[in-house]
C-alpha positions in Angstrom: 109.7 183.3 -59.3 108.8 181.4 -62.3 107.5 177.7 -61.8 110.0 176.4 -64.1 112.8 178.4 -62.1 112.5 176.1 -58.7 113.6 172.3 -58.0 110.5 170.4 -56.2 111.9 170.2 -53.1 112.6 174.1 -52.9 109.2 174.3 -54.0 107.8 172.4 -50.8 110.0 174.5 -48.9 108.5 177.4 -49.9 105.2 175.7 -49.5 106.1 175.4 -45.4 107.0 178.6 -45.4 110.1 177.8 -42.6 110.3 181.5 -41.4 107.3 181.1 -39.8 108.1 178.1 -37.5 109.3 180.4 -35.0 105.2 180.7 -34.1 104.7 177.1 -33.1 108.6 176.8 -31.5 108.6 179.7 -29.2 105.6 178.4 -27.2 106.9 175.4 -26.6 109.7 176.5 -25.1 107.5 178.6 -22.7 105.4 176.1 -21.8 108.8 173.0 -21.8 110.8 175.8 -19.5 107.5 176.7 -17.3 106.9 172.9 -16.5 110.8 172.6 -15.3 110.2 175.5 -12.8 107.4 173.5 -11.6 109.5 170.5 -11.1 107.5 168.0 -14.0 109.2 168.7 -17.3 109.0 165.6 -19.3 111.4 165.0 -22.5 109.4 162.8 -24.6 106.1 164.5 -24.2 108.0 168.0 -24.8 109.1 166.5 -28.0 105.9 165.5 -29.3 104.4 168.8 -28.5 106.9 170.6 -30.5 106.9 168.2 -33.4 103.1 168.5 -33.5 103.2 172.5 -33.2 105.5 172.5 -36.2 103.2 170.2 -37.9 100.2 172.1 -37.4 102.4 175.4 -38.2 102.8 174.0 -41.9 99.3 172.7 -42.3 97.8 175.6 -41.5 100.4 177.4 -44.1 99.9 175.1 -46.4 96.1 175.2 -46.2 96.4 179.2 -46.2 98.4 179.2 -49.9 95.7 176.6 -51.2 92.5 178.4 -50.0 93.3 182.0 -50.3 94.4 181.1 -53.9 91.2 179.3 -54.5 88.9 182.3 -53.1 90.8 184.9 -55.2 92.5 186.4 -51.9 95.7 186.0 -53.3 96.3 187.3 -56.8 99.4 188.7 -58.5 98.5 192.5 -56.7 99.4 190.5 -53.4 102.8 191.9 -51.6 104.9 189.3 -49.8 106.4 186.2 -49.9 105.8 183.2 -52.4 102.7 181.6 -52.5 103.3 178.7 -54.6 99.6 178.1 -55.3 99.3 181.4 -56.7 102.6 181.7 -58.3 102.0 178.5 -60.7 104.7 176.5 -58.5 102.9 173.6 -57.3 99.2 172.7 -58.1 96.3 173.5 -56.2 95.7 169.5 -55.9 99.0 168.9 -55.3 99.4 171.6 -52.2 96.0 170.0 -50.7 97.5 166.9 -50.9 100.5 168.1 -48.7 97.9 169.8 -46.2 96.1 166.3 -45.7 99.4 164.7 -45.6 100.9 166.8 -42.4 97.5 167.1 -40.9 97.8 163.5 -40.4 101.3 163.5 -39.4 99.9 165.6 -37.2 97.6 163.4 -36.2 99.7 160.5 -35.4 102.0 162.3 -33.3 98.7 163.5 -31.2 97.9 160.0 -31.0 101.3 160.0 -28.6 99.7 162.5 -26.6 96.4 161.0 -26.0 97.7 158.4 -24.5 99.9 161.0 -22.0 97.5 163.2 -21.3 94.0 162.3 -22.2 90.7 163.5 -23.6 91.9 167.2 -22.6 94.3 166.5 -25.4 92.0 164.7 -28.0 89.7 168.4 -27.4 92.7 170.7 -28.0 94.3 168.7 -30.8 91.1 167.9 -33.1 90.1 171.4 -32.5 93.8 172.6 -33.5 93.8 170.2 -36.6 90.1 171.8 -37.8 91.3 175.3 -37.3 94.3 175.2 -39.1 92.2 174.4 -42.2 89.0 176.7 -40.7 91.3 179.3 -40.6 91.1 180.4 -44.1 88.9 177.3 -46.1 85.4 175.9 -44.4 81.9 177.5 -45.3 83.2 180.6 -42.9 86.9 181.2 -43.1 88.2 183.0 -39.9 90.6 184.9 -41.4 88.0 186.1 -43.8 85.8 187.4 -40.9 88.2 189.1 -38.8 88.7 185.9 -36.4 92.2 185.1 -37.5 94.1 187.5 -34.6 91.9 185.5 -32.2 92.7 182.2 -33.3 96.5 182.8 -33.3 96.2 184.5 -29.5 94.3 181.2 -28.4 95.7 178.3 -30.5 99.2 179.7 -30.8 99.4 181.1 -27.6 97.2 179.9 -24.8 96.8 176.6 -25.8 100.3 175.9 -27.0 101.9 177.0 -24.2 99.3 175.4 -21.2 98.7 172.0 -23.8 102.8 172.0 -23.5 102.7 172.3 -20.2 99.8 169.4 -19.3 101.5 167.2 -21.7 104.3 166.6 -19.0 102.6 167.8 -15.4 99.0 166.7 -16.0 97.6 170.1 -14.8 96.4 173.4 -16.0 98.3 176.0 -13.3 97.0 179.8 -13.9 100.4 180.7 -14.8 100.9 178.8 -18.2 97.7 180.9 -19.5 99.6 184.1 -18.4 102.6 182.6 -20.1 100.6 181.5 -23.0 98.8 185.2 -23.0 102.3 186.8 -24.4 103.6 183.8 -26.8 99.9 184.5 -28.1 100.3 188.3 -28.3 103.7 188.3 -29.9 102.4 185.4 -32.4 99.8 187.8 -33.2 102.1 190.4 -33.8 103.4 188.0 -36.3 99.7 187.8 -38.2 99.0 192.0 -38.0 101.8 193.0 -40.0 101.1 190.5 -42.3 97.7 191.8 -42.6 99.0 195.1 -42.4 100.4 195.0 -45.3 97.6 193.2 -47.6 94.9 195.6 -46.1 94.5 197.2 -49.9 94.7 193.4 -51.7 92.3 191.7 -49.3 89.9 194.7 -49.2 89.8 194.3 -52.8 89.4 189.8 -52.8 86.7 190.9 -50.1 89.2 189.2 -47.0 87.6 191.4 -44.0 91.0 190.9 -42.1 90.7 192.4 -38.7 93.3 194.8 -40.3 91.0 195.3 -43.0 87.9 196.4 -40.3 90.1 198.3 -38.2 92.2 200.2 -41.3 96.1 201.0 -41.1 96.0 203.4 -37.8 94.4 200.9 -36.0 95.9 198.1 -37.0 99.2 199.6 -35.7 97.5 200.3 -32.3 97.2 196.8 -32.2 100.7 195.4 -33.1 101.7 198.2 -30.5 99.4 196.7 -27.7 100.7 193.0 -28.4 104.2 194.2 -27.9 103.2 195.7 -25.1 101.3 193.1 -23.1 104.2 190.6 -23.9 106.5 192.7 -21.7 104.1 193.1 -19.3 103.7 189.5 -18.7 107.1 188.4 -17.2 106.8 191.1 -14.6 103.6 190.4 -13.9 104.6 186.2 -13.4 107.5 187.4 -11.3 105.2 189.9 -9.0 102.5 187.8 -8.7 102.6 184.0 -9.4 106.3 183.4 -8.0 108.5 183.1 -11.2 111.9 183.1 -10.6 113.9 186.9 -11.7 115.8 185.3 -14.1 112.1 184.8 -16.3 113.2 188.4 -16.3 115.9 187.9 -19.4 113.2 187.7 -21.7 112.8 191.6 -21.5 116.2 191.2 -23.1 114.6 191.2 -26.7 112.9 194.5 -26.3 115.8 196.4 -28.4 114.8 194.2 -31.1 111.4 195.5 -31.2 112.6 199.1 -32.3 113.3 198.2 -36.0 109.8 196.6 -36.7 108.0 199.0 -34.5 109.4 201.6 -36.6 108.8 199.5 -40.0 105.1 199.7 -39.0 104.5 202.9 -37.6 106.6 204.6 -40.6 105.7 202.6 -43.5 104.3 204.4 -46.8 104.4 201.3 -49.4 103.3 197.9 -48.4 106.5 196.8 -49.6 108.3 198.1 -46.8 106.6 196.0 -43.9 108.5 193.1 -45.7 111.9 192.9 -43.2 109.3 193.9 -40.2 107.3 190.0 -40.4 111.3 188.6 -40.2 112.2 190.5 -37.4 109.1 190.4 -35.4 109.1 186.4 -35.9 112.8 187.0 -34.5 111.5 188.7 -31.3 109.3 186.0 -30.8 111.4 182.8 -30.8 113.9 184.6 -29.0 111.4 185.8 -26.0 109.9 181.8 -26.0 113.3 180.7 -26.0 114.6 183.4 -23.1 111.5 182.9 -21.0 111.6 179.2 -21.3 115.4 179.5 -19.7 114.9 181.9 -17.7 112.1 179.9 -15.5 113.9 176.4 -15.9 117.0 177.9 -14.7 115.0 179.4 -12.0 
């Protein structure tokens, strides 16, 4: 895709990167459908959480196309979708701009949660807001050190899902951080086949990806192993903290699992991983979505 070849707007579209909202949605709806089985779900403050998630979702994309561009991670080697920094599209300055812009959109919205839930809240949001951009800019870039699979697990995962959840019933149950343990291991999911496939690029730009230390076999131990401990975790909330069977429907996704697992374990070009970040981002807002239900409905 040529710069001339794109209206603006499609450009900031591109920018967000909208296939990857499913990330900051699906733990919401975890966290939304856990507080309902508890009795405190809150409409408002359910709202905000998910209009802040999303927020932070596109900062932190935004902030990703801006620094890996500027650090030479991505370069026209690079396999995968559109980074509009990289591909002329939009101007470093100009995709900056849009990161400080929804960070403080972000911001605002936070502002609304403060005043819900507290200084609990004012910790997990400025810490969310830093680490979108810490993620890949800052004097020591997570992703660059083979931190980024940890931050999604805790900031896309177990504090999504609990911060959700104490947003509307003002507590931190032991259950939300089991909940938030698989949104976290399927979001990271998300993040190893990315990383997956750019294990030859960002060994080259010098990006030690956790994919990068652990090389292609391991990496697919690991995508394996988050799958895994998502399924794990209804059964688990049903056996030992009370949920209600029907939490059980999210188990419902696991035949979508097949393709990707496949992709992954079969893959000889990078190329090919391409359909497995759609359809493992599929599996994930569709298990939030299920498990949320299911435990409401409960």
């Amino acid at each position: 895709m040529s710069p001339g070849s794109t209206t603006r707007t499609r450009a900031w579209v591109l920018a967000a990167r909208p296939k990857t909202l499913p990330a900051a949605l699906a733990p919401v709806a975890a966290g939304t459908g856990l507080a309902a089985h508890h009795g405190v779900a809150s409409a408002l403050p359910a709202l905000a959480a998910l209009t802040g998630a999303l927020l932070i979702q596109v900062a932190t994309n935004l902030a990703n196309d801006y620094y890996d561009f500027v650090r030479g991670g991505d370069t026209e080697e690079r396999v995968g979708p559109v980074r509009v920094t990289q591909a002329g599209i939009l101007s470093p300055e100009a995709v900056k701009r849009g990161m400080v812009i929804t960070l403080g959109a972000a911001l605002l919205v936070g502002a609304y949660l403060v005043w819900i839930g507290g200084w609990p809240i004012v910790v997990i949001g400025l810490a969310s807001l830093a680490c979108a951009v810490l993620y890949t800019g800052g004097p020591f870039p997570l992703a660059y050190h083979g931190l980024g699979d940890l931050f999604v697990f805790v900031f896309f995962g177990l504090v999504a899902v609990s911060g959700t959840y104490y947003v509307q019933g003002l507590a931190w149950p032991g259950d939300a951080l089991l909940a938030g343990a698989a949104l976290g291991a399927l979001n990271t999911a998300i993040l190893v086949v990315n990383n997956l496939r750019d294990i030859p690029t960002d060994a080259r730009a010098g990006k030690r990806t956790l994919a990068v230390r652990l090389g292609a076999r391991g990496t697919k131990v690991e995508y394996m192993l988050m799958l895994l401990a998502a399924f794990i975790v209804p059964v688990v909330g049903v056996s030992r903290f009370g949920w209600p069977s029907p939490a059980l429907v999210s188990l419902l996704v696991f035949p979508l699992v097949v393709k990707p697992v496949k992709r992954v374990l079969g893959f000889s070009e990078a190329r090919e991983l391409l359909p497995a970040l759609g359809e493992t981002a599929r599996v994930v807002a569709l298990y939030g979505v299920l498990l949320g239900l299911g435990l409401a409905l409960g």
